[in-house]
N, C-alpha and C positions, 0 to 999 in steps of 0.2 A: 554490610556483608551482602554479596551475591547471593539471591534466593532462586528456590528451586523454582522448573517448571509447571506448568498443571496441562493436562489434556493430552491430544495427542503428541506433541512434542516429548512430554517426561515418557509417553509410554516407548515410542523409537529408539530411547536409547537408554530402556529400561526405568532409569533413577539419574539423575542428576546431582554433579555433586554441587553441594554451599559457595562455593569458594574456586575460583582459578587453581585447577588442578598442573602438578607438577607432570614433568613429560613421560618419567617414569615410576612405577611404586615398587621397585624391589630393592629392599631391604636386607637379605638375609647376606649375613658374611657365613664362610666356610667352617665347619666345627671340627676343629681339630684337636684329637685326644691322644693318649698314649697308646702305640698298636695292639696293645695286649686287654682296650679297656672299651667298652660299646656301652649302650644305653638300652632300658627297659623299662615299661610301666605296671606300675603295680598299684592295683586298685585301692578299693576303701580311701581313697585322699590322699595317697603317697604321692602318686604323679610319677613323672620321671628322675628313675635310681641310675645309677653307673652298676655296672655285670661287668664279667669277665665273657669273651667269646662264644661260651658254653653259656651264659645264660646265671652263673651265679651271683647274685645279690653284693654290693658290698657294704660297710659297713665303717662307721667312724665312734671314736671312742672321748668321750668325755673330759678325761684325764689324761688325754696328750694335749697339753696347756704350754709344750715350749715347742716354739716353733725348730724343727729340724730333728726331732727327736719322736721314740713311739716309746710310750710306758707300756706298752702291753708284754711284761715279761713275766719269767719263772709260770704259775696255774693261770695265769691270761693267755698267755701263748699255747697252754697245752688246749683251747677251746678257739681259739683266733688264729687264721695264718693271713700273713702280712701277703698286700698285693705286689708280688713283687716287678719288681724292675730289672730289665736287661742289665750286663754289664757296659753297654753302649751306653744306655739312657743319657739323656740329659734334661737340665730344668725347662717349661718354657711356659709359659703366657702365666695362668693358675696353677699349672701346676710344679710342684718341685718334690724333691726328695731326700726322703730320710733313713736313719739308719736303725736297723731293727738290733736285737738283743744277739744275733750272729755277726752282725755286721753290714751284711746282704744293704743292697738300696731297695726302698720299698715306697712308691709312691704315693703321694697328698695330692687332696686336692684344698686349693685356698688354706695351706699350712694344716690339715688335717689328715691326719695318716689313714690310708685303708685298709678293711679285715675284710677277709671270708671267713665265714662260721665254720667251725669242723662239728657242729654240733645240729645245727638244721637237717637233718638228714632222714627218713624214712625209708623203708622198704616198698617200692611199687609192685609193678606186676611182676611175679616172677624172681622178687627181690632186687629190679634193679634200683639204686638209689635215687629216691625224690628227694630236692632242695622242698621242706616248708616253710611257709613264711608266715614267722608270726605275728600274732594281730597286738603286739604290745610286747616291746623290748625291754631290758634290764635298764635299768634307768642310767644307765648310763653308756647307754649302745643307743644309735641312733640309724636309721636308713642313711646311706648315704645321696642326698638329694640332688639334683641338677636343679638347678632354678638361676635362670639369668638377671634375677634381682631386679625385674622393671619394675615402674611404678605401673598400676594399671586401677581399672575402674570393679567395682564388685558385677560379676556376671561376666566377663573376662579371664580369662584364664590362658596361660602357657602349654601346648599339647603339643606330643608328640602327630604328626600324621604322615605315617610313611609312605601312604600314597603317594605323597608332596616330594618325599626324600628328605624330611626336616623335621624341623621343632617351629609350632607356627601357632598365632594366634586363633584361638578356638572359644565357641560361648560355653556356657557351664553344662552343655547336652555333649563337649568336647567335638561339635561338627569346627568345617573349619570356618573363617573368616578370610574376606573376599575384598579388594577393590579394583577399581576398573583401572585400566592403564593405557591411559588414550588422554582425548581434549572433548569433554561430556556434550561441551558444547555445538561441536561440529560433527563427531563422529557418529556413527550409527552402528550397534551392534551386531552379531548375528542372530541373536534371539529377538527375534521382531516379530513373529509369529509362529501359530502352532502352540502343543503346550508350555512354551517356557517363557511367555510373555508373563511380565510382572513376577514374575518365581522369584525376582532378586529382593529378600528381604532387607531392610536397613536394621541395623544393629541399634534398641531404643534406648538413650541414654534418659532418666527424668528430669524433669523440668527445667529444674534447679540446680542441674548438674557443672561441676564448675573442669575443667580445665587441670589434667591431674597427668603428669611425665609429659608425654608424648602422646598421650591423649587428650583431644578437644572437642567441644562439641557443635554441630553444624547442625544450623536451622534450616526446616524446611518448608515450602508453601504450602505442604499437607499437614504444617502445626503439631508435626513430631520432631524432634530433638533425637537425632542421629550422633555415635562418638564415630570420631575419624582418629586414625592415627598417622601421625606425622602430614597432616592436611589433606589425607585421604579419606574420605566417608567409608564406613566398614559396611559390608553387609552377610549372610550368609543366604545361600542356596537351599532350594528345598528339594531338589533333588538330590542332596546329598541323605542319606537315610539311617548312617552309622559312624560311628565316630572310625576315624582315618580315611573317608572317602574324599575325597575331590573333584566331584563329577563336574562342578562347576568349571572348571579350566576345559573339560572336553568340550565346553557350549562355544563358548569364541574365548581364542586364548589372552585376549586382551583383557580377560577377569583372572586376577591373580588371589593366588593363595596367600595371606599374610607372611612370610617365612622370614623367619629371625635367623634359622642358623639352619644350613644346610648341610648331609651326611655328605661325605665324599662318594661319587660315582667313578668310576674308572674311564678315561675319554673313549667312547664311542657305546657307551652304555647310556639305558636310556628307562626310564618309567613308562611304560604304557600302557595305556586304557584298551581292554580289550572287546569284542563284541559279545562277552558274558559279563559287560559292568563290573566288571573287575579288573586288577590291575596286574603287569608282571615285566619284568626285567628283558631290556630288548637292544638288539645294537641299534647307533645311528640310523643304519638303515627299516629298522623296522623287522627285524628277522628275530624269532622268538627264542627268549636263551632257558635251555632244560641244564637241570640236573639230576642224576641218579640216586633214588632212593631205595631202602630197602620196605618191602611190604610188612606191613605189621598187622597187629589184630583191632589195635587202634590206633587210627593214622591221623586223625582230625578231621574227617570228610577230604574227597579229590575235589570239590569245586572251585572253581576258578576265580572266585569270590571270596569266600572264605577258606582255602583249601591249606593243606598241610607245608609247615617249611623244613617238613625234615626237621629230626632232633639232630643236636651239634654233635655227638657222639659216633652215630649214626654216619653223618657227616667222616669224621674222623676215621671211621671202621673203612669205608669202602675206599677214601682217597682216592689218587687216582685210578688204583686197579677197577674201581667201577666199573670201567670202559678201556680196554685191552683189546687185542688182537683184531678179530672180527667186528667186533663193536667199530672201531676206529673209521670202518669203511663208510657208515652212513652217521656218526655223532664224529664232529669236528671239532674239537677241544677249544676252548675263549683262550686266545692267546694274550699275554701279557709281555709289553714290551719290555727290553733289557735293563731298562731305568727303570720299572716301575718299580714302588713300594708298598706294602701293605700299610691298609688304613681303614682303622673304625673293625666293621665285620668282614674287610675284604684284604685277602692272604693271598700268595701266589704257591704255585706246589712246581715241582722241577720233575718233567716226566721223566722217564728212562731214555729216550730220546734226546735230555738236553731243553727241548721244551719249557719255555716256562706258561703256566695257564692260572686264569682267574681262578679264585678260591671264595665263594661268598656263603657265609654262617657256617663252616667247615666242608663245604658241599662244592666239589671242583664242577665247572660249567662248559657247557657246552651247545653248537647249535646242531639243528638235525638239517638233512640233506633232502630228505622228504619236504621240506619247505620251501614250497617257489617264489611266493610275492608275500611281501609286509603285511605281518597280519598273521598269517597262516599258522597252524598251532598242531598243526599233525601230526607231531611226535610226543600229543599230551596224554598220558594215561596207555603206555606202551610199555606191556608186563612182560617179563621172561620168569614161569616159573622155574625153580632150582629145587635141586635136592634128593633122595636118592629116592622120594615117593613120584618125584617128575622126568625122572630118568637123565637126569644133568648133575655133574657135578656141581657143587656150593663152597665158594671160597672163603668163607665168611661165616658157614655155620657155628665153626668151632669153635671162634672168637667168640660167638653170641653165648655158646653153652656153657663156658667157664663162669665159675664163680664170680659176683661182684667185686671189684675191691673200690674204695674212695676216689684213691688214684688212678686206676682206673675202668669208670664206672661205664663202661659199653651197654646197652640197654641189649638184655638178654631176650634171645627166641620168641619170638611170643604170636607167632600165627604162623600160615602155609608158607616154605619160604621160597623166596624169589624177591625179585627187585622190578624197579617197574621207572619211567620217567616221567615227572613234569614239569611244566610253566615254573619257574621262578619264580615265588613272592616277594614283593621286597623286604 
């Protein structure tokens, strides 16, 4: 086996891998779900569950043991509603479909039927309804999990990291995992000086560690035992600092992200890293994509970093009329072409015009006119108060002031109102 370098050679192009590296390391094939069905992570050890668009949980039951079929009838169904399926639908890869106690098709995933709780429910601020999620189900309810069934090594783990756009390999701190994608031997990085020399850690397998799926391990001249997968040495970044960063791919894009399975992006959409280390949704060209939100009393912090995505209700409430008449002049609606289709968390909405425009977590998109060169974020945190205290009318108040209902739960009033835009998270 090819060993690594020592000295100034290993430091030039960081880490060296074991072994004749392949020309390319990406991995990840496309994740393609039912359009009505997204992914979310849910702590304490769940990992990534399947939601519906809105964010609710789903759920699989014990005693649907035949495949094509759901027992969940007569006082199971008054506590479970089945996920249901268009009258389009059709089977395809994992998933297929079965027929609930009406008739209705109602989606599986791997032959297992899915529920939403009618019973998870709380009252939040103001009453509107909170999803809780509990820390120990009826034994015979389970989260319904995503897990791509690899084999893999302990301290290893399957994470979501939306930075990335995916589901990607991550250590047990959930940052992500990194290999280079080049020829170690010849190439030279851009991290060769300044602080991010040596930053690239290698991924330490033990000693005696043996050779486990598509993970192996690679020796090195510095007498640590690195895992590679698929003959790539893994490493991670320490400039990443929170689980879904990726800061590593900003250093030189020849350090990739591990990605198994990628979200669908719409073509000419794009991930970007901004100059607040944070991350936000951009066309090809680099021009930043906003959406209209409504202000609240708690928003989740505006930062750029950690900032708020809008709730999916929210989302729903403003639709297109967010941006109407006057609006129109300086926010230019993400247009979506005539073939497109919704996928994952991304929907199209058909304006009054005819128009059709991206739709992403229920939140129609849009770019601002105030933005001249890539990059530029000018139309981030741009308030219009409403309402008859701000001497504007509020299209939207009265929606917010009605009662709850299940069906539906609009998240009611609950600060100074007005709406305000910004940056896209993914």
């Amino acid at each position: 086996m090819r060993k690594l370098l020592h000295g100034a050679a290993a430091i030039s192009i960081v880490l060296l891998l074991s072994a004749p590296c392949r020309a390319r390391s990406d991995f990840a094939v496309s994740l393609i779900m039912p359009p009505n069905v997204a992914l979310k992570t849910l702590g304490r050890g769940v990992g990534l569950v399947f939601a519906n668009e809105d964010g609710l949980t789903f759920y699989t039951y014990d005693r649907d043991t035949v495949p094509g079929v759901s027992s969940c009838t007569g006082e199971c169904a008054k506590s479970w509603d089945p996920v249901a399926a268009g009258p389009d639908a059709r089977p395809f890869g994992e998933w297929s479909l079965v027929k609930n106690e009406t008739g209705a098709a109602q989606w599986a995933f791997r032959n297992k039927p899915l529920y939403i709780s009618k019973k998870f429910f709380t009252p939040g601020f103001n009453g509107e309804p909170v999803e809780t999620i509990p820390r120990t189900l009826e034994n015979d309810w389970h989260f319904a999990t995503f897990d791509l069934g690899i084999e893999r090594p302990d301290g290893i783990r399957v994470s979501e990291i939306a930075n990335s756009g995916g589901i990607a390999l991550a250590n047990e701190k959930g940052m992500p995992l990194y290999t280079f994608d080049g020829n170690p031997f010849r190439d030279k990085t851009a991290c060769v000086s300044g602080p991010c020399v040596n930053h690239w850690i290698p991924v330490q397998a033990p000693q005696l560690a043996n050779a486990i799926g598509d993970f192996s391990v690679a020796d090195r001249d510095d007498g640590v035992s690195q895992w590679a997968y698929k003959g790539h040495p893994l490493f991670v970044f320490d400039g990443d600092t929170q689980p879904g960063d990726a800061a590593g791919s900003a250093v030189d894009k020849r350090w990739k992200v591990v990605l198994l399975r990628k979200y669908f992006l719409p073509p000419g959409v794009t991930i970007r890293r901004n100059h607040f280390d944070g991350y936000n949704l951009a066309t090809d060209s680099g021009m930043t994509i906003y959406q209209r939100d409504r202000v609240r009393q708690v928003n989740g912090g505006h930062s750029l970093r950690e900032g708020s995505r809008g709730t999916a209700d929210t989302g729903k409430l403003l639709g297109t009329a967010g941006c109407i008449d006057e609006c129109l002049r300086e926010w230019r609606p993400l247009k979506a072409p005539a073939n497109a289709q919704r996928s994952g968390l991304w929907s199209i909405a058909i304006r009054e015009d005819g128009t059709r425009q991206w739709v992403y977590r229920n939140f129609a998109l849009y770019t601002f006119v105030g933005d001249t060169k890539p990059g530029d974020m000018n139309g981030n945190d741009i308030y219009e108060m409403t309402g008859r205290w701000m001497g504007k009318p509020d299209r939207f108040i009265e929606a917010e002031l009605r009662p709850f209902t299940l069906d539906k739960p609009f998240v009611q009033f609950t600060g100074a109102p007005g709406l305000f835009w910004h940056a896209v998270l993914p």
